[in-house]
N, C-alpha and C positions, 0 to 999 in steps of 0.2 A: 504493500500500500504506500509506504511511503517514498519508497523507490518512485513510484510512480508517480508521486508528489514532486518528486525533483524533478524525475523528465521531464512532465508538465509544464514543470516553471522553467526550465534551462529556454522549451520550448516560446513560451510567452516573453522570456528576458531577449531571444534574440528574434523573435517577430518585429518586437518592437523597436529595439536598436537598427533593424534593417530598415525599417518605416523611420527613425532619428537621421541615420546617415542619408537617405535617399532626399528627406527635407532639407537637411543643409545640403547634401548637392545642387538643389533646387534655389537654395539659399545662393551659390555661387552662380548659378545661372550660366552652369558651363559650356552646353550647346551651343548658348546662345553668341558667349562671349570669346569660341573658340582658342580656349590659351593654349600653352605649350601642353604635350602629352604625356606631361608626367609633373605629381607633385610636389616634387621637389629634387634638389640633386646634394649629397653628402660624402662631402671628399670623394667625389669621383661616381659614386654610386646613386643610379640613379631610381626616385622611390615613384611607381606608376599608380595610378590613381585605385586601379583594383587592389592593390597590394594593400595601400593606407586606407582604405575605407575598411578593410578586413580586421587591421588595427583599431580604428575606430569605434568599431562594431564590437569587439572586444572589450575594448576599456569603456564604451558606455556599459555592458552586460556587468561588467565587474561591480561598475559604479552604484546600478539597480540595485543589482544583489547586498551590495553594501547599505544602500540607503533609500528602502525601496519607498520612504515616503517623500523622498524628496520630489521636490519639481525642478525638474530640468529646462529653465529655461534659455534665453541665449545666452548668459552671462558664467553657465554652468558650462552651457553648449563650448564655449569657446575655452572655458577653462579647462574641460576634459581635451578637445582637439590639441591644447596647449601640452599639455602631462603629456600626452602619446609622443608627438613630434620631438619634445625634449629626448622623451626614454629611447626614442627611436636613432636621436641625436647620437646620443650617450650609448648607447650598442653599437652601432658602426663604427665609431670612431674609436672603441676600446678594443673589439675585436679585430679591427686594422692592426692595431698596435699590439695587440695577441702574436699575430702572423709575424709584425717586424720585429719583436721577441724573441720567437721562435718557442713559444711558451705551450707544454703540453701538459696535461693532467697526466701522472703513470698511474696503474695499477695500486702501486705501493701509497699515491700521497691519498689515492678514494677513501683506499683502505683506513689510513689515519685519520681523513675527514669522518667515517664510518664509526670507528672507535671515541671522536670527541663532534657529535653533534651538535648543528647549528641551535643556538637558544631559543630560537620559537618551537622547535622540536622537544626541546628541554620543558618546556613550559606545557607540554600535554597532559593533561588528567590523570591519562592511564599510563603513563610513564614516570609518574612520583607516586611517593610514599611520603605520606605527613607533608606535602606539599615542598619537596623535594626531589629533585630530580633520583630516580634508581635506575640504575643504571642494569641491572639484571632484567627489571620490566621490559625497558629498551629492546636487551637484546634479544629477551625470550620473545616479543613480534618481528622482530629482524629474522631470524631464524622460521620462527613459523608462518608468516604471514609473507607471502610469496611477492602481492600485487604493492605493499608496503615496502617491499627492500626493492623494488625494480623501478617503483616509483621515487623512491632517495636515492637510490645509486644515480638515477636518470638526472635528477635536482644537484646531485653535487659533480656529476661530468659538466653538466650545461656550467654549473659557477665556481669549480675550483680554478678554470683558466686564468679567469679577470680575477679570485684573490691571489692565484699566483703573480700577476702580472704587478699586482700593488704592490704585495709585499717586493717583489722587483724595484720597485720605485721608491718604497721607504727606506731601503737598504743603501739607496744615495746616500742619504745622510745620518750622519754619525754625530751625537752631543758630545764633547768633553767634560771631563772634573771642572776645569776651570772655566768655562762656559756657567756650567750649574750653580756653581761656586759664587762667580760672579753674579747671579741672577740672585741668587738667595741676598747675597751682601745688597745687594739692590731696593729690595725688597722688605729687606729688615733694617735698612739704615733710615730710622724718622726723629721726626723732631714736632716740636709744636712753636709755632710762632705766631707773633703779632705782629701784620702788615700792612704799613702806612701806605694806601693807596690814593696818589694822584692821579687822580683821573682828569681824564680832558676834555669830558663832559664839561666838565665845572666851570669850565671858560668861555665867558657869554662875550667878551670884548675884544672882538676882532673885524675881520673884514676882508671877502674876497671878491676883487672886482671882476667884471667882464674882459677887460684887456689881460688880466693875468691869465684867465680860464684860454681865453682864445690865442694867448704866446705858448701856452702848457701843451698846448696840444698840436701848433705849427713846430715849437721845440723838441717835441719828443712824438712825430707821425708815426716812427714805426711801432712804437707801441697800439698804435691803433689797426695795422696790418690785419687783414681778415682771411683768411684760407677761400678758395675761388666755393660757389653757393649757388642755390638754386633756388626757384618760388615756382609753384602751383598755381595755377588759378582752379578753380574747383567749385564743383554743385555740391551740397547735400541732401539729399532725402531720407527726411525724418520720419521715423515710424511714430504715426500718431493717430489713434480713432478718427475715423470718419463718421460724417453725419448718421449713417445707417450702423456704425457701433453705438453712437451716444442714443439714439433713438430707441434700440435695442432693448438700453439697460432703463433707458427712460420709462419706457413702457413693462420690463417690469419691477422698478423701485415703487411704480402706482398701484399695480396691482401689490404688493407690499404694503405698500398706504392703506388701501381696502382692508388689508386684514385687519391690521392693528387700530386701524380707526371703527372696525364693526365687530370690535370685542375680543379680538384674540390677544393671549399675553404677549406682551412687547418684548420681554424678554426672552420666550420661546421664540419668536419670529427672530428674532436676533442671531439667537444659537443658532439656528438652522440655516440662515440665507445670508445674514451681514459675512463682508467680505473682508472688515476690519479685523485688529488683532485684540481689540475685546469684547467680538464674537463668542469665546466660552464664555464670557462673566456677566450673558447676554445685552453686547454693548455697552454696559457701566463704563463710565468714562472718570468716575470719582466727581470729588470738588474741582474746579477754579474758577481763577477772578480773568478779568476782561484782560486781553493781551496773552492769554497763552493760547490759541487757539488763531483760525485763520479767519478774516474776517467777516465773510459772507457765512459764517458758520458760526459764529459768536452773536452776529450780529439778530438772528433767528434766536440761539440758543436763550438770549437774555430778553426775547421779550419775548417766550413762551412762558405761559404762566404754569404755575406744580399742577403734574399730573394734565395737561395738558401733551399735544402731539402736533408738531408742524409740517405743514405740507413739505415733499421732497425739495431740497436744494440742493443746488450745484457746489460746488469747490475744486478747486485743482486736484482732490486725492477721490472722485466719484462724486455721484449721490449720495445727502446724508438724510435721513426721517431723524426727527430729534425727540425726546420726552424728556420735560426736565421731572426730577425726582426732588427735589428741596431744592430753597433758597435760603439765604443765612449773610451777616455780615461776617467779617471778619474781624479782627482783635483793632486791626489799623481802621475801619470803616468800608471797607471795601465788600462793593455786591458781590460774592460766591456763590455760584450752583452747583448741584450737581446732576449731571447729566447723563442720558444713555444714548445709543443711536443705532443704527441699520444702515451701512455700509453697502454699497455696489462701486466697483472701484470700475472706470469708463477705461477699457486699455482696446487697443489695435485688436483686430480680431484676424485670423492665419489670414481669413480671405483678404482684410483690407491688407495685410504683408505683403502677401503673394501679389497683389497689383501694384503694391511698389516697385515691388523687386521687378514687375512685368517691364513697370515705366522708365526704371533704370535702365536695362536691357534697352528699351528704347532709344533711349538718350543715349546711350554707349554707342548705339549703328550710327545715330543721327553724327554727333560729334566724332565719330572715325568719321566720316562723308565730306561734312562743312565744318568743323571746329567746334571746341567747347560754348563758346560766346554766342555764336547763330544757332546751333543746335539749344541752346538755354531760352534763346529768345523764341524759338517755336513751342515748346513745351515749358514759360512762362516760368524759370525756373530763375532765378538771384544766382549772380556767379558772384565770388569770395574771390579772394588773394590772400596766398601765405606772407607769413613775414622769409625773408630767407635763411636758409638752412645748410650748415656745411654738411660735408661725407659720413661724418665722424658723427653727425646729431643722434638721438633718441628720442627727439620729437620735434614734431612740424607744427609752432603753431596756426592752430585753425584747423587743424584737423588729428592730433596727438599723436600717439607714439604706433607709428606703421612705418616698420624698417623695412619694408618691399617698396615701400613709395619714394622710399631716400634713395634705394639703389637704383630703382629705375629712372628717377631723374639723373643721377649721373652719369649711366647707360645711353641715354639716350638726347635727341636732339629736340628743341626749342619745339613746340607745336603737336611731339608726340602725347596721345592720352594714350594714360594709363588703365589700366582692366578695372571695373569695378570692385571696390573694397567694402566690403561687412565689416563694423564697427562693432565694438562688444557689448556694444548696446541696440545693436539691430540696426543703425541705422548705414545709409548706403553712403559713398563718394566718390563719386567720378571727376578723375583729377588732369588737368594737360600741363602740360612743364609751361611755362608763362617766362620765365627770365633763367639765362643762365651768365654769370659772372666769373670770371678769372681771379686771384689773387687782390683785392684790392683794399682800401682804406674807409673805417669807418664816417659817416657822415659826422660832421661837427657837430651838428644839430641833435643828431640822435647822443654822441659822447659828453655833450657838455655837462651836463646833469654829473654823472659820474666826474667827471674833473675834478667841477665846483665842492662835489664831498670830499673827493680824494684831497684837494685842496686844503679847505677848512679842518680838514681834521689832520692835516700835518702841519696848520699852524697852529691849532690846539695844541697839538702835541708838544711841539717848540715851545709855546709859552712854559704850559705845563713843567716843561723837563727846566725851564729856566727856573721857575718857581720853589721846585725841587728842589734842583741844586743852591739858593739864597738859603732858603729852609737850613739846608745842613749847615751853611757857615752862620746863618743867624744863633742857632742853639747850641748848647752841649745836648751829646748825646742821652744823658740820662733823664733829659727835660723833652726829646722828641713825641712821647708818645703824647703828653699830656698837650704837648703846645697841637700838635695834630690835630689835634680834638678839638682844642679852642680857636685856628681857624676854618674849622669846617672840613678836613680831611677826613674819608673814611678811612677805620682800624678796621681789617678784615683777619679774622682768626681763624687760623687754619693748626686742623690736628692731625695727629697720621700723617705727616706730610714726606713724603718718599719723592723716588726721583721723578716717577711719571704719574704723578697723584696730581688731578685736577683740584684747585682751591677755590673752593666757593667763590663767586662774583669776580675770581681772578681768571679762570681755568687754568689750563695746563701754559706758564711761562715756564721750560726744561732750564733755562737759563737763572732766575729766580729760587728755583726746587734747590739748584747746585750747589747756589751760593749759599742757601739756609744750612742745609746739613755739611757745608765745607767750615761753619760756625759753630765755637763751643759755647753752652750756655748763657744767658746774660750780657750774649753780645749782636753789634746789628751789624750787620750785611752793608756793602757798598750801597749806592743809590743802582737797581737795575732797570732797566727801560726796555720795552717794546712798542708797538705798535696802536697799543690800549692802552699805552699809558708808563708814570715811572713807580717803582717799588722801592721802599726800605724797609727790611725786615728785623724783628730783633725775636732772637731763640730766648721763647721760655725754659723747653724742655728738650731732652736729647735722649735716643735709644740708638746704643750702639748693637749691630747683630751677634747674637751668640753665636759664635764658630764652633764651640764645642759640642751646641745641639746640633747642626749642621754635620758634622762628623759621625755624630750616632743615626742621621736620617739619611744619609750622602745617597743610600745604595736606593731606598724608595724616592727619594727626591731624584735621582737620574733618572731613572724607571717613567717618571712620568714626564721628564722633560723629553726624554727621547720617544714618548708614544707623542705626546704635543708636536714636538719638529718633526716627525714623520707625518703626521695628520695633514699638518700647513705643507710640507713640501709635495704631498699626496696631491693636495686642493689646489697649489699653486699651478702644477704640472696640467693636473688637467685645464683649469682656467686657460694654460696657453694652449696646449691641444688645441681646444675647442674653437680657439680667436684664430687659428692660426690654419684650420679648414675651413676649404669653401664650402659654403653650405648656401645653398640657393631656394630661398620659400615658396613656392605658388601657391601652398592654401588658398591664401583668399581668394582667388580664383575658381575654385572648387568647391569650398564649404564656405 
């Protein structure tokens, strides 16, 4: 029976999934918009459209299975197509590097992987005692359970390669004693101090003209240098209900109205049909006072009188039915209700999608034929302009982060449009390359702004650090802290203060940290300066590190530095891997 239970369902998990992938294909509108014939390319290899929808269709069945109350909508949709592409990333380009290894699983390393199993195996019911891994339980299904050891031997050939291939890669690097050594002393050398902070806030008396902004920036052009950039002009089509959605829910938030206005409980009609999330608590919405709420929906709310029911209204989040349940002041005088409602929230319906996506498709022939601009003007559509974007961007604004749309304007020349892109929000953008740029210098116009601060706060600073410095010839040291105070300088106290220890309102000056703990007790620190400002510090307290206890800990404190620097050079490696394959996307083309 219950076998049969699962067939069932493995069954309905991939009906569905296949009706998921077939809709975002639909979503890519790929017929229509004929792209390249294959989804993408990865270091060389190339991924065809049957291949990754087969992926797809998998990782959404898993996702059901895992979370079968979820709603999958596009935000989910894209999240999942995101996880495949990555894992699919991260598999070719590991088992590439498998083969340039020359890295095999023997017999012998299964066999050890077989004797110390993976922890999620460890962590099986029937494989502990007192919630314990036992390891005779283990092996007595190892031995007798046939479809169990063909199916782990199978699990550990597929992933002994890639741990070998890691442990390959960790085995680069090696910690020393004095590496560890040093990191400990690092780490245990603190102090606690009290630090005079000028800051260059503080200084309201200055002045940066126009002629200085506009020589800053004839003086110093190549700093304004811009890497060569491109702009988009570009439509959007938003997914948003159409008259015949709103209409829809219109007609039945009334019949809604009907019930509850001819005797049915409000708060059963609630439970069962509001589309809000205090639909179980049959729409209770609590107390409040005016202003927390949206205003076509306050404004109903507060002049329905107790036990009373207002006709449906609109607001940006659907139609709401409202009852108020009390009224009351508040401690301050303020009118309080509190309120219930019945929710229909107005969203896009497939069909009104599906004729977007129809009219994009449109727009995509129209604008390949005559241009983005004329093809916008027949189908009455508003064309945009990006701001420009170098190679290197991760987002476009005006339209966000779509690294297929960067590469293809570099790709490509002046006039070309690009294939229609699905947004993660459903909506659509048909994009044409509008301007492309060389190498050149930012506008004065657009820089001066930034000067003008850059400016002003390096003559803040100057003042500031002149102030400073008067400061320390005006007083003796033992009178600094107190005179601080008395002309309005903040004392900032920092404890635990180590070498890479961020200091409250200061953060991390490595410079500042140095100076403190290069200080024995009772004494203050040169005057030190950055960019925020200048510091003088004076040590309260000092902790020198125990060497001794370091000695008795030497051999677990390496232990863990060498699983840390294998881990980062693990991380790092791949990071360049990854940056350093072509990896070419069409998704959006297709889903």
């Amino acid at each position: 029976m219950f076998e049969g239970m699962r067939r069932n369902a493995k069954i309905v998990i991939y009906i569905v999934a296949f009706v998921f992938i077939a809709m975002m294909a639909l979503g890519g509108i790929t017929s229509i918009f004929n792209p390249k014939p294959y989804v993408g390319k990865i270091a060389g290899t190339k991924i065809h459209y049957s291949e990754y929808s087969q992926y797809l269709k998998n990782a959404y069945a898993a996702r059901v299975q895992q979370n079968p109350e979820e709603e999958i909508d596009d935000k989910v949709a894209k999240e999942i197509n995101d996880q495949t592409w990555n894992q699919l990333v991260d598999e070719i380009l590991i088992n590439k590097e498998i083969k340039r290894y020359r890295i095999k699983a023997t017999d012998e390393d299964i066999i050890k992987r077989l004797q110390d199993p993976y922890d999620d195996i460890k962590a099986i019911p029937d494989f502990q005692t007192d919630s314990l891994f036992d390891y005779q339980k283990y092996n007595e299904v190892l031995l007798q359970n046939e479809n169990f050891a063909a199916w782990y031997e199978m699990r550990i050939r597929t992933a002994l390669p890639r741990e070998l291939l890691f442990e390959e890669i960790k085995s680069e690097v090696q910690v020393s004693e004095t590496e560890v050594e040093e990191d400990y002393f690092m780490k245990n050398n603190k102090a606690d101090a009290k630090i005079i902070f000028f800051d260059p806030k503080k200084i309201k008396e200055f002045e940066v003209t126009d002629e200085e902004v506009e020589q800053y920036y004839e003086d110093n052009k190549e700093e304004f240098k811009l890497p060569p950039a491109c702009k988009y002009k570009f439509v959007k089509m938003v997914i948003q209900p159409s008259d015949a959605d709103n209409n829809l829910k219109k007609a039945k938030i009334d019949s809604l109205y009907k019930k509850v206005t001819s005797g049915e409980d409000f708060a059963a009609v609630a439970q069962e049909f509001s589309e809000g999330p205090s639909a179980p608590k049959g729409g209770d919405l609590g107390y409040f006072t005016r202003g927390r709420m949206v205003g076509e929906f306050e404004d109903v709310a507060f002049a329905t009188n107790v036990g009373g029911i207002s006709e449906p209204v609109l607001t940006q989040f659907g139609w709401h039915i409202i009852t108020v349940i009390d009224k009351r002041k508040t401690e301050s005088g303020e009118d309080e209700i509190r309120a219930a409602h019945i929710l229909l929230k107005v969203e896009a319906s497939d069909e009104t999608k599906e004729n977007i996506e129809i009219k994009a498709a449109d727009l995509y022939e129209k604008a390949m034929e005559k241009g983005l601009e004329k093809a916008a003007e027949d189908f009455v559509y508003q064309v945009e302009e990006t701001r420009e974007f170098a190679e290197d961007a991760n987002y476009i604004g005006g339209i966000g982060r779509e690294e297929s749309l960067i590469k293809f304007a570099f790709k490509n020349k002046i006039g070309k449009v690009a294939e229609v892109i699905k947004l993660q929000n459903g909506d659509f953008i048909l994009a044409e390359i509008s301007s492309k740029i060389g190498e050149h210098f930012q506008e004065f116009e657009e820089a001066k702004n930034k000067i003008k601060r850059d400016l002003e706060n390096g003559k803040k600073l100057s003042i500031v650090t002149l102030k400073a410095e008067e400061f320390v010839e005006k007083f003796e040291s033992k009178n600094y802290l107190s005179e601080a105070s008395k002309e309005g300088w903040e004392i900032v106290e920092g404890e635990g203060i180590t070498t890479d220890k961020f200091i409250p309102k200061i953060r991390k000056v490595e410079e500042l940290n140095k100076a403190i703990l290069e200080m024995k007790e009772k004494e203050f620190t040169e005057l030190i300066k950055d960019e925020n400002g200048v510091y003088l510090a004076y040590v309260e307290k000092r902790e020198k590190p125990d060497m001794e206890k370091f000695e008795v800990e030497k051999e677990e404190l390496m232990a863990e530095a060498q699983t840390t620097a294998e881990n980062e050079h693990l991380n790092e490696w791949y990071k360049e891997l990854k940056e350093n394959a072509e990896i070419e996307d069409n998704r959006s083309a297709f889903f």
